[in-house]
Biotite code that builds the C-alpha atoms (Angstrom):
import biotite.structure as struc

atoms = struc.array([
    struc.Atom([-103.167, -47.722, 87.566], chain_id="A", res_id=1, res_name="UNK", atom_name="CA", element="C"),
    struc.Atom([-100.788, -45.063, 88.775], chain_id="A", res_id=2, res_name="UNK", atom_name="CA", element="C"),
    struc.Atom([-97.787, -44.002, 87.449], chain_id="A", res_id=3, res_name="UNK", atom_name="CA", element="C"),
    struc.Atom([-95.673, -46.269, 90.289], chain_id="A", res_id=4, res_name="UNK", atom_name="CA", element="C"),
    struc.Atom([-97.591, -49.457, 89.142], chain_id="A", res_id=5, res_name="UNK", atom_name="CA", element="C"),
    struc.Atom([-97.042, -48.580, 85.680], chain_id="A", res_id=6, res_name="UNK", atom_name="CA", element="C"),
    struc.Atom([-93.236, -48.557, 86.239], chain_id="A", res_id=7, res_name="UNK", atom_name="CA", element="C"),
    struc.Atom([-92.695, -50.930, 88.255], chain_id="A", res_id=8, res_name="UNK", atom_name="CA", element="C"),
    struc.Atom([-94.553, -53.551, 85.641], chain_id="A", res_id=9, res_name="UNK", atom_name="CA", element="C"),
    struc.Atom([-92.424, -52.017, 82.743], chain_id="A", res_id=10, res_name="UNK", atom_name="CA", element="C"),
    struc.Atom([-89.350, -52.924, 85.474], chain_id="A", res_id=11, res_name="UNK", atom_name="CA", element="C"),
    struc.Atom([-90.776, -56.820, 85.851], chain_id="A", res_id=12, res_name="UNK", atom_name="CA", element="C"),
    struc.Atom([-91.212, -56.733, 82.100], chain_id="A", res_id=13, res_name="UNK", atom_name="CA", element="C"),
    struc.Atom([-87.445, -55.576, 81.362], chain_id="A", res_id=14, res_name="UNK", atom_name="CA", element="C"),
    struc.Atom([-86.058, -58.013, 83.574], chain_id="A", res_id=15, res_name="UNK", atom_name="CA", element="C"),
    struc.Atom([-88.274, -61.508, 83.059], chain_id="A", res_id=16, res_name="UNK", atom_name="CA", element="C"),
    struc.Atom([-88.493, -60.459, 79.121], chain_id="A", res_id=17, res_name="UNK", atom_name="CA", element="C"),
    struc.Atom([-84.568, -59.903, 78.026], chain_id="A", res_id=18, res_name="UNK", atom_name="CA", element="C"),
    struc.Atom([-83.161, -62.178, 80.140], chain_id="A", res_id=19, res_name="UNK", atom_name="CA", element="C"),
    struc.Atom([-82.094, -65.047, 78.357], chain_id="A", res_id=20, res_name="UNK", atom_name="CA", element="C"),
    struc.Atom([-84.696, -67.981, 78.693], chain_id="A", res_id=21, res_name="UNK", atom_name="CA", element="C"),
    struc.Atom([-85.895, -70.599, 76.143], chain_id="A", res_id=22, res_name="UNK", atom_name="CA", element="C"),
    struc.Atom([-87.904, -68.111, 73.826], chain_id="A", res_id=23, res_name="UNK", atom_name="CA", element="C"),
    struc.Atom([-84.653, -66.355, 73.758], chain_id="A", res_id=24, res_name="UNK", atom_name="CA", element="C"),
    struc.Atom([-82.284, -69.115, 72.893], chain_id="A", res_id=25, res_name="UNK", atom_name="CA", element="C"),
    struc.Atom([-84.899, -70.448, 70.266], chain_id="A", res_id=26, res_name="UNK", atom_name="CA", element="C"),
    struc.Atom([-84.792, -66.920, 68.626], chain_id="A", res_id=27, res_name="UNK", atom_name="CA", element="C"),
    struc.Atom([-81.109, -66.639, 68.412], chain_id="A", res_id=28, res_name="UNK", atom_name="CA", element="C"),
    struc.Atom([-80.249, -70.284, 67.418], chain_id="A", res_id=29, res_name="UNK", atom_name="CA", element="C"),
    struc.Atom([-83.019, -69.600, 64.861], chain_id="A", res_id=30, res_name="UNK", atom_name="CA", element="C"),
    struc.Atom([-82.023, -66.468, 63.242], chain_id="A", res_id=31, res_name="UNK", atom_name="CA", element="C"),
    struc.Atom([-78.302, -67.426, 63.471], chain_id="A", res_id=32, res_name="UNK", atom_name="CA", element="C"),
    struc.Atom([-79.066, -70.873, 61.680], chain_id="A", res_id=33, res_name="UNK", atom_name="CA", element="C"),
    struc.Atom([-81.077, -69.664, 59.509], chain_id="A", res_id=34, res_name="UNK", atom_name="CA", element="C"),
    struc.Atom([-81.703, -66.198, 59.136], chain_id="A", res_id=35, res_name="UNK", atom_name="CA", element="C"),
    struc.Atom([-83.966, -63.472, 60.208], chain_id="A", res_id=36, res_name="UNK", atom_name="CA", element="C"),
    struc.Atom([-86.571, -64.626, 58.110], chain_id="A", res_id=37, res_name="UNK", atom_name="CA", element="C"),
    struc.Atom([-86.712, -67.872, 59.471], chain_id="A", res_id=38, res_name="UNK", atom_name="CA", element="C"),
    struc.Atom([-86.786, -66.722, 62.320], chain_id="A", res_id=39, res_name="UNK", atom_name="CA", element="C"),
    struc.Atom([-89.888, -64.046, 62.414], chain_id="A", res_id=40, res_name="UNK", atom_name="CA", element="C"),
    struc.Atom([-92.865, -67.093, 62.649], chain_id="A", res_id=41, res_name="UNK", atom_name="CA", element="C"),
    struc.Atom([-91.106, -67.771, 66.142], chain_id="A", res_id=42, res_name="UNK", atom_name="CA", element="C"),
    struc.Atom([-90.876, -64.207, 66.893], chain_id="A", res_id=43, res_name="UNK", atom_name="CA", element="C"),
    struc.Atom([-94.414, -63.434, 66.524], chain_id="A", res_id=44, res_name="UNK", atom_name="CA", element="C"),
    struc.Atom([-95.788, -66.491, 67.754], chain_id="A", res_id=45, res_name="UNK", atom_name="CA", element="C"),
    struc.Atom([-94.162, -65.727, 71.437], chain_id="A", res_id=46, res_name="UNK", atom_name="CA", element="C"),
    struc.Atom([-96.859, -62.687, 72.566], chain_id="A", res_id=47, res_name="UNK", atom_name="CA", element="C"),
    struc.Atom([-99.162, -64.687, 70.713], chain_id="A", res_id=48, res_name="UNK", atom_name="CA", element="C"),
    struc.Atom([-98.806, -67.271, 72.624], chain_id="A", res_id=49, res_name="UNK", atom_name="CA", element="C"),
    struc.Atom([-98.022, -65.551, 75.517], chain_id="A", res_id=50, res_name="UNK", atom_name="CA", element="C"),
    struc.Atom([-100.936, -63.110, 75.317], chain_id="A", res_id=51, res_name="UNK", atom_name="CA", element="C"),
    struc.Atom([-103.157, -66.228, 75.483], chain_id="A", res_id=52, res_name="UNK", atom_name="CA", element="C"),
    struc.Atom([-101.511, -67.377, 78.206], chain_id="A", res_id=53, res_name="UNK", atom_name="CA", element="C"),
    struc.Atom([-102.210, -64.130, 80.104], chain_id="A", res_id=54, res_name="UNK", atom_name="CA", element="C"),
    struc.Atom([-105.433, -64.049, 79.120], chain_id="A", res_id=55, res_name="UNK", atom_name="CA", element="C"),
    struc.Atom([-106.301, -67.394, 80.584], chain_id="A", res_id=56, res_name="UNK", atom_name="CA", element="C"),
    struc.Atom([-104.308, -66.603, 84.204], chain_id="A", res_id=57, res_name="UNK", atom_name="CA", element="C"),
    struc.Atom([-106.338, -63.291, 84.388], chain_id="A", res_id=58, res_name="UNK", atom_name="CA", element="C"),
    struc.Atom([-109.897, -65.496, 83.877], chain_id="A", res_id=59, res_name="UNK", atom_name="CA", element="C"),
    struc.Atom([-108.766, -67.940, 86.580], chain_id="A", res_id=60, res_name="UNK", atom_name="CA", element="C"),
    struc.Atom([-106.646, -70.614, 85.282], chain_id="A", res_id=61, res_name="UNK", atom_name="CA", element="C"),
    struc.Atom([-103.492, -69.512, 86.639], chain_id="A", res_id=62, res_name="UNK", atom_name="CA", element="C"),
    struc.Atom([-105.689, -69.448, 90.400], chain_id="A", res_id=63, res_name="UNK", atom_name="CA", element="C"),
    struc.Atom([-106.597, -73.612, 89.422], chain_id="A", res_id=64, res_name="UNK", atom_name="CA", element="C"),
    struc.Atom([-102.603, -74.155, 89.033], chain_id="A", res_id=65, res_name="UNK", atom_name="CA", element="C"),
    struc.Atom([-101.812, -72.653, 91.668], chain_id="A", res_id=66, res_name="UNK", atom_name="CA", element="C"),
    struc.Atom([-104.266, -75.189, 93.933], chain_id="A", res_id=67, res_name="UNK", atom_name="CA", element="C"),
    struc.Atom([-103.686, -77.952, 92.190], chain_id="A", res_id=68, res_name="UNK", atom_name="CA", element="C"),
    struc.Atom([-99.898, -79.121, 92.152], chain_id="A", res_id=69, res_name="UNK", atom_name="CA", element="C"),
    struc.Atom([-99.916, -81.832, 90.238], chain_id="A", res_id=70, res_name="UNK", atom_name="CA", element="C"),
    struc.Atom([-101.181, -79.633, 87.183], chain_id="A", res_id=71, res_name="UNK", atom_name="CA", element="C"),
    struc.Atom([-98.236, -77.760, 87.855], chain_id="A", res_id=72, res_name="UNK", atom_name="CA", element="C"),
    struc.Atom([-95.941, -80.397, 88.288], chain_id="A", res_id=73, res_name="UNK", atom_name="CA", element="C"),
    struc.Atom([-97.428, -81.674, 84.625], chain_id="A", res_id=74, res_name="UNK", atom_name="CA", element="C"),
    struc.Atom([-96.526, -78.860, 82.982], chain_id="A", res_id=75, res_name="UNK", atom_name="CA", element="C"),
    struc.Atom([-93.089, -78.633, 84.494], chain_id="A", res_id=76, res_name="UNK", atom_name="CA", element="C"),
    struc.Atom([-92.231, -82.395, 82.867], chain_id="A", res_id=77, res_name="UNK", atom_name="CA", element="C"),
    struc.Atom([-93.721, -81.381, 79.563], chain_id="A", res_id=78, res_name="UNK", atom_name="CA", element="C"),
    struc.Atom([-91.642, -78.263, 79.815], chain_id="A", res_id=79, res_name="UNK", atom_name="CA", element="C"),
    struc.Atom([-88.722, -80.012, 80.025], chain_id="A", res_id=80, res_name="UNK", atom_name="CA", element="C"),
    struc.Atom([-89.008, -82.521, 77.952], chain_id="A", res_id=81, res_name="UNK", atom_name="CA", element="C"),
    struc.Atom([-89.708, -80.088, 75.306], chain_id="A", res_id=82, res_name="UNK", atom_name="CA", element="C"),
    struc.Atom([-86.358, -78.479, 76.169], chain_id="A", res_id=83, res_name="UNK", atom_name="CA", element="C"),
    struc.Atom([-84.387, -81.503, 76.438], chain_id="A", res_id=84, res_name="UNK", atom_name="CA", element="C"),
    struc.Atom([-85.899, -82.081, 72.883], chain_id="A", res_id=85, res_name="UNK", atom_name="CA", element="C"),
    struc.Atom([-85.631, -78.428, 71.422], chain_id="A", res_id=86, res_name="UNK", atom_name="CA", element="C"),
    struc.Atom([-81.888, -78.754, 72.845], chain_id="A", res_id=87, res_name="UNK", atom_name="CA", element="C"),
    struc.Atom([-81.060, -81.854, 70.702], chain_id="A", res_id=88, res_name="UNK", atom_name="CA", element="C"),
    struc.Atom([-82.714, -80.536, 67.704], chain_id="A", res_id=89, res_name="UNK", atom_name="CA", element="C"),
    struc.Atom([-80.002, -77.249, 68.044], chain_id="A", res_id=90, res_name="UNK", atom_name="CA", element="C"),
    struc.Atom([-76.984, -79.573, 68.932], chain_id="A", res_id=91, res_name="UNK", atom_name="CA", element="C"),
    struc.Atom([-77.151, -81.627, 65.824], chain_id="A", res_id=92, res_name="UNK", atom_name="CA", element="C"),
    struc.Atom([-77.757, -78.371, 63.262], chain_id="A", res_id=93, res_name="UNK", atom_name="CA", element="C"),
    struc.Atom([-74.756, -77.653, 61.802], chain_id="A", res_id=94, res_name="UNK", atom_name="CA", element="C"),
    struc.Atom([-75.114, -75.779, 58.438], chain_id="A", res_id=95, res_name="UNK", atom_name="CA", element="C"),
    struc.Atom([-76.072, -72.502, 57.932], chain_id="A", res_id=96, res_name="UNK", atom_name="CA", element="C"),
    struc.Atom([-78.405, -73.389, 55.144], chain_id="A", res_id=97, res_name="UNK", atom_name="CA", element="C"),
    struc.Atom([-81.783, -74.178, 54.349], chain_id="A", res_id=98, res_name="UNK", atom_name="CA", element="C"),
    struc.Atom([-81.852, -77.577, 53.622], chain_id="A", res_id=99, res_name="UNK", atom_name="CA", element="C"),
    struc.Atom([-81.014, -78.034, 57.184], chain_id="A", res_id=100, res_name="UNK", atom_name="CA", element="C"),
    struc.Atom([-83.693, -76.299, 58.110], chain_id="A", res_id=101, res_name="UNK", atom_name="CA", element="C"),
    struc.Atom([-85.959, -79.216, 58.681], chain_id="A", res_id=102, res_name="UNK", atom_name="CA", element="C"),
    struc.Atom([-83.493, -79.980, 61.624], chain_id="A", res_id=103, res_name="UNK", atom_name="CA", element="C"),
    struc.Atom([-84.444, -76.726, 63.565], chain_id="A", res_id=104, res_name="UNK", atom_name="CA", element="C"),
    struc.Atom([-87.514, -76.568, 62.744], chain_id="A", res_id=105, res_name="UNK", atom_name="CA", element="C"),
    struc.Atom([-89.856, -74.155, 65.354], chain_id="A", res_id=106, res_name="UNK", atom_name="CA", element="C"),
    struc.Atom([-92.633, -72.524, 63.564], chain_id="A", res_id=107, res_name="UNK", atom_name="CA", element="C"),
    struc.Atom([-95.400, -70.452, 64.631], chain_id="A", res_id=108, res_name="UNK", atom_name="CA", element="C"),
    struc.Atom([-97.310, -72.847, 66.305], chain_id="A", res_id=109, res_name="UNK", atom_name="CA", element="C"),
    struc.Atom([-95.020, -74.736, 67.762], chain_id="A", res_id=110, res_name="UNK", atom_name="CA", element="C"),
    struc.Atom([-93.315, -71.805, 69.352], chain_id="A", res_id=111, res_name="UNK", atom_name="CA", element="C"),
    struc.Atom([-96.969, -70.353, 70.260], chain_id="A", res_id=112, res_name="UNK", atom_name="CA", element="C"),
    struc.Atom([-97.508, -73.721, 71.921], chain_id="A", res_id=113, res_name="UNK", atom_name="CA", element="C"),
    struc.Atom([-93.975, -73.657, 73.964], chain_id="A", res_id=114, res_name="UNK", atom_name="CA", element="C"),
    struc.Atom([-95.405, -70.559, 76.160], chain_id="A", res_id=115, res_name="UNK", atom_name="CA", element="C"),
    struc.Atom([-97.753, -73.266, 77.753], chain_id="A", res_id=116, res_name="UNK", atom_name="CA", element="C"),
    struc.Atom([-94.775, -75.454, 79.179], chain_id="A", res_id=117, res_name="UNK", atom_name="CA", element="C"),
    struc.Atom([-92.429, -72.360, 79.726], chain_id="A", res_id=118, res_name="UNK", atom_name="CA", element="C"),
    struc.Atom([-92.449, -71.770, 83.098], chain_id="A", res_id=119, res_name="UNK", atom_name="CA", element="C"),
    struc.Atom([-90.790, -68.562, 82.935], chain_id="A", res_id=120, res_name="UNK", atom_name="CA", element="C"),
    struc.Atom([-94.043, -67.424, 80.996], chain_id="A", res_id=121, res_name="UNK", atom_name="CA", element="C"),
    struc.Atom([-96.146, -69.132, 83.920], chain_id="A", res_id=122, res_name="UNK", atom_name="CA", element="C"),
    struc.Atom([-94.344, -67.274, 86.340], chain_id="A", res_id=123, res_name="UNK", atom_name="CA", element="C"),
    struc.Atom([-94.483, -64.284, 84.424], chain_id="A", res_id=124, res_name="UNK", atom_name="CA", element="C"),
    struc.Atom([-98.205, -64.330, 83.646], chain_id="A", res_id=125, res_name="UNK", atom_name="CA", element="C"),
    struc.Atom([-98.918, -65.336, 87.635], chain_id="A", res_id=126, res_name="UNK", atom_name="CA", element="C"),
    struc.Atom([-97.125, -62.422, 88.559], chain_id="A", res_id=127, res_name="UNK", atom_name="CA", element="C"),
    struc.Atom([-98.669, -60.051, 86.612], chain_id="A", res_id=128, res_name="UNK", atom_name="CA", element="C"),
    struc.Atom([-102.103, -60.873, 87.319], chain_id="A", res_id=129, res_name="UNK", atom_name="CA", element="C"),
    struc.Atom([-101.467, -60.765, 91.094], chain_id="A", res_id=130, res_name="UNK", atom_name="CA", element="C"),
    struc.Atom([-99.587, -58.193, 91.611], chain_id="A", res_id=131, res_name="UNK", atom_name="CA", element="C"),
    struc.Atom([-101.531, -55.417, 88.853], chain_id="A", res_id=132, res_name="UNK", atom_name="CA", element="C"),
    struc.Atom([-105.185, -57.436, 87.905], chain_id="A", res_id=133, res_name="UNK", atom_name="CA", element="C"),
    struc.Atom([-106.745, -60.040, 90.774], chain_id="A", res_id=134, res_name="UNK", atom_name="CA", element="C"),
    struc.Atom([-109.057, -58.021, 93.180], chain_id="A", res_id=135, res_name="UNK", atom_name="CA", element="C"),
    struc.Atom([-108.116, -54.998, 91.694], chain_id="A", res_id=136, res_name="UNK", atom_name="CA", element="C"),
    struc.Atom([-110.326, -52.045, 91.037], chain_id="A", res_id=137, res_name="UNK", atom_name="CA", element="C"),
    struc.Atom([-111.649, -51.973, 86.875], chain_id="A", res_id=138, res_name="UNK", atom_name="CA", element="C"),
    struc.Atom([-109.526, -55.046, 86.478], chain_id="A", res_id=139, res_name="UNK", atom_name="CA", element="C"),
    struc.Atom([-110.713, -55.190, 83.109], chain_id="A", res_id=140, res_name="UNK", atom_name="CA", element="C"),
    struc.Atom([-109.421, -51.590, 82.545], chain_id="A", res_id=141, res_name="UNK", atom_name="CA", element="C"),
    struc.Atom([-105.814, -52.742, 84.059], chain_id="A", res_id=142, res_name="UNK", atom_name="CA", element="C"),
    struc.Atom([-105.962, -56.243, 81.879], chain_id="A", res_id=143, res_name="UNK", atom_name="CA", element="C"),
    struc.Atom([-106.312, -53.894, 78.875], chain_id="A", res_id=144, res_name="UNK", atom_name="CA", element="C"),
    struc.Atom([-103.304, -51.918, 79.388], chain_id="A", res_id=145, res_name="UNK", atom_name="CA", element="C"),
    struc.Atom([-100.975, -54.626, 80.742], chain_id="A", res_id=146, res_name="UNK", atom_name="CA", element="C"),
    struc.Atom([-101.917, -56.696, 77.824], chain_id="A", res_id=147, res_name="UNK", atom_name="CA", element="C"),
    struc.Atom([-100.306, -54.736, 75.022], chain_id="A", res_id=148, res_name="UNK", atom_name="CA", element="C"),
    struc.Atom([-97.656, -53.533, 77.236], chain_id="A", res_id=149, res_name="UNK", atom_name="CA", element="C"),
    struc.Atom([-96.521, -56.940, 77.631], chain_id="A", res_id=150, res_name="UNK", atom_name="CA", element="C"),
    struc.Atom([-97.181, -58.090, 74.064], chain_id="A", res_id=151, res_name="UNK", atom_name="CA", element="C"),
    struc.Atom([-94.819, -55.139, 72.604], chain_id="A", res_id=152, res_name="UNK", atom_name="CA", element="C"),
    struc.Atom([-91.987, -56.682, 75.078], chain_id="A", res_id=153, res_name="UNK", atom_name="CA", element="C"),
    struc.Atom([-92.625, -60.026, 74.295], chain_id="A", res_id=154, res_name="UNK", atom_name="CA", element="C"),
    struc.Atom([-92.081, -59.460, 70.411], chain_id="A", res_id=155, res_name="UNK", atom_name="CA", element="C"),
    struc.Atom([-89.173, -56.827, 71.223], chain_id="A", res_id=156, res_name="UNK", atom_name="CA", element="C"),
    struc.Atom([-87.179, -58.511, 73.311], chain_id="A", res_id=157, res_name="UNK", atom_name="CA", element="C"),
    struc.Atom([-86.796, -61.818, 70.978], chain_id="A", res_id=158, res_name="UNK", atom_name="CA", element="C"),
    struc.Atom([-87.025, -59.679, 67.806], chain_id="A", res_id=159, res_name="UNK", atom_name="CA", element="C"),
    struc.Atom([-83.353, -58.276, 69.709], chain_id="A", res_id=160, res_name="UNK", atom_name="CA", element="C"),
    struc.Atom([-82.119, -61.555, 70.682], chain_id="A", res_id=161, res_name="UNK", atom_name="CA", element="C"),
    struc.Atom([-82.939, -63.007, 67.185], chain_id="A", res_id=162, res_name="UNK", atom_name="CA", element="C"),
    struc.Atom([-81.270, -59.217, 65.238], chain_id="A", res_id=163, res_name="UNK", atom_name="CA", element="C"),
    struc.Atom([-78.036, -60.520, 67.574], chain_id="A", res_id=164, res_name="UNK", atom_name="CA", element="C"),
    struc.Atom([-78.563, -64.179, 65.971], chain_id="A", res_id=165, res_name="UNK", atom_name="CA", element="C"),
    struc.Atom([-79.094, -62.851, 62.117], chain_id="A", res_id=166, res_name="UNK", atom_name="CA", element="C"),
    struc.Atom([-75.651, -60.711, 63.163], chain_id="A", res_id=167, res_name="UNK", atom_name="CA", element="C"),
    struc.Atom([-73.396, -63.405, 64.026], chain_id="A", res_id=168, res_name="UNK", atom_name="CA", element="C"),
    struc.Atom([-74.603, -65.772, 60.818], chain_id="A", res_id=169, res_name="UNK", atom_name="CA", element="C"),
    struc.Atom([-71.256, -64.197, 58.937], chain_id="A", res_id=170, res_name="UNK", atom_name="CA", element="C"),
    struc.Atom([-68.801, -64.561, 61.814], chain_id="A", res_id=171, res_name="UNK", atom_name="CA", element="C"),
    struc.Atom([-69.989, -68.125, 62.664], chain_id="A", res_id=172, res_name="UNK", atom_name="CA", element="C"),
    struc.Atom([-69.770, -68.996, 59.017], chain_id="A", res_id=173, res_name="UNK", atom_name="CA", element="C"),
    struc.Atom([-66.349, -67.806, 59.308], chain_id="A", res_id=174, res_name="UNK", atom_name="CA", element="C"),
    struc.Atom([-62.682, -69.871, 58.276], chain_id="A", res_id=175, res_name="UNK", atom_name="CA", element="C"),
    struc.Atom([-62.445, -71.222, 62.040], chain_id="A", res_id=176, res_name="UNK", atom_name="CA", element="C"),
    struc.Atom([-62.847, -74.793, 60.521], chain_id="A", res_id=177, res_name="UNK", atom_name="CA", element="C"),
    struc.Atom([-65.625, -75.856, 58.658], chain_id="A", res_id=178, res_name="UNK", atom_name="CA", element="C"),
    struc.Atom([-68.682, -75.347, 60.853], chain_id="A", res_id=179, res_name="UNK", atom_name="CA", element="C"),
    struc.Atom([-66.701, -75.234, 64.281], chain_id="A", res_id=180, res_name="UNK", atom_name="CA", element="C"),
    struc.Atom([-67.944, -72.062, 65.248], chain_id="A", res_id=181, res_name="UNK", atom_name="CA", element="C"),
    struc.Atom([-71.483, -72.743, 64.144], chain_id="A", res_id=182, res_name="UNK", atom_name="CA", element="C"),
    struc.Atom([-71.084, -76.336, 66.328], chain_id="A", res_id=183, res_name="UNK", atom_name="CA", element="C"),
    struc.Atom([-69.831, -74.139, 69.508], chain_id="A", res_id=184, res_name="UNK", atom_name="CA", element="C"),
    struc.Atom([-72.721, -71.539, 69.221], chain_id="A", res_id=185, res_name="UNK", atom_name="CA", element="C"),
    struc.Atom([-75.678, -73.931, 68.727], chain_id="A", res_id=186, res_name="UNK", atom_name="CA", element="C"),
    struc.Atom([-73.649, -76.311, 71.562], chain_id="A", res_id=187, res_name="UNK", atom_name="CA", element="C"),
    struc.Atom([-74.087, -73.205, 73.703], chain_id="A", res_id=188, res_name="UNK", atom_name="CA", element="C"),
    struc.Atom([-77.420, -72.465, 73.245], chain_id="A", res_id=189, res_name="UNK", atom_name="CA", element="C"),
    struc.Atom([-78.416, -75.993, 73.590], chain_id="A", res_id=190, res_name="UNK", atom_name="CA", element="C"),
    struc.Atom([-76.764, -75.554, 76.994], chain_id="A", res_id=191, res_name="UNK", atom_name="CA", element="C"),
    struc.Atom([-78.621, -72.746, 77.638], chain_id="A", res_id=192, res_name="UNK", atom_name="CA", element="C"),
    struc.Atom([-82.323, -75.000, 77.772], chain_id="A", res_id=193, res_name="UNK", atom_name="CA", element="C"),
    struc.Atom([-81.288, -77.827, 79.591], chain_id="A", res_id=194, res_name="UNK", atom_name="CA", element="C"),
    struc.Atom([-79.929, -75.484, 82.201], chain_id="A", res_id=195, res_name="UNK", atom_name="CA", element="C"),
    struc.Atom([-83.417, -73.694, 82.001], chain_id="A", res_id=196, res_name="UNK", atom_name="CA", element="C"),
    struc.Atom([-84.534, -76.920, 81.783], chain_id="A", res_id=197, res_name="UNK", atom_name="CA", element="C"),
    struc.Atom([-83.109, -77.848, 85.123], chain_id="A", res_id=198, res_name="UNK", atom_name="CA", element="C"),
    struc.Atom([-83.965, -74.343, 86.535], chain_id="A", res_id=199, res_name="UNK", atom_name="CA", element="C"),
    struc.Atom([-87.910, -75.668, 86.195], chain_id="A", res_id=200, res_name="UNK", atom_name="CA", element="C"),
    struc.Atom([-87.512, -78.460, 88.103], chain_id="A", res_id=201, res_name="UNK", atom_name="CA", element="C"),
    struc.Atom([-86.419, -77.215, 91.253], chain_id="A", res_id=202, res_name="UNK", atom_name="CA", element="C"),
    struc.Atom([-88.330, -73.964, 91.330], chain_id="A", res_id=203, res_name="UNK", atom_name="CA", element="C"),
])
């Protein structure tokens, strides 16, 4: 892989991984609900996740969705019922405490599982293996350096969105009414998945 590949996969990566998508909202809703803590399971299980994901599209899967829409179509529903459902969990959380924490409540495997109906991560995976892997020269060689490349932005970019989450914990905690900012925040990142949600269905 020469050094114009190289860069232009660390450009894809920049863009699809710190734009705001659901791994991001979960990350800051989490952290900003319930602290950084909290939120580190979901952190690390995203490249987890993810890097399975990958994996899979580079042996062939992401070649069977591809030619079989209605396996695509499949996971598009799933994914956004999942949203729809991750959106109504954040909507109704309004304490910044623990004992609310059953409420939100995305672990590691849960949020390891949510790459496989995030379509962003689909797309992202698909493109990746098409553009730097499939028919490739040592494809194996290339797998093993996009791999960790991707991991380290996976866990960096929703590490950052959840560091921004753990930040605003004191301001939304703040005399604005009891809660009211808290309500507003997690109202707004609800927002944010059913509009991803939507995105999914027409892309």
């Amino acid at each position: 892989m020469n050094w114009q590949e190289f860069t232009a996969l660390l450009v894809l990566a920049t863009a699809m991984s710190f734009s705001p998508g659901p791994n991001t909202a979960l990350s800051t809703a989490l952290a900003a609900n319930h602290g950084l803590r909290r939120a580190l399971p979901f952190v690390c299980a995203v490249p987890v996740g993810w890097g399975v994901l990958l994996s899979l599209c580079a042996a062939g899967l992401g070649a069977l969705l591809l030619a079989v829409p209605l396996l695509s179509w499949a996971i598009k529903l799933v994914g956004v019922a999942y949203l729809l459902w991750l959106a109504s969990k954040i909507v109704r959380s309004h304490q910044l405490s623990q004992a609310d924490a059953a409420r939100l409540n995305v672990g590691f495997w849960q949020g390891a599982a949510l790459q496989f109906v995030n379509i962003k991560a689909w797309m992202l995976a698909l493109a990746i293996v098409s553009g730097w892997i499939a028919g490739r020269e040592e494809a194996a060689l290339r797998f093993a350096v996009v791999l960790p490349v991707m991991l380290a932005y996976a866990f960096v970019s929703n590490l950052t969105y959840a560091l921004a989450g753990s930040l605003l914990r004191e301001w939304l905690s703040g005399p604005l009414g009891s809660g009211r900012r808290l309500v507003w925040f997690n109202r707004g990142m609800a927002c944010v998945l059913v509009l991803t949600a939507i995105w999914m269905l027409f892309i």
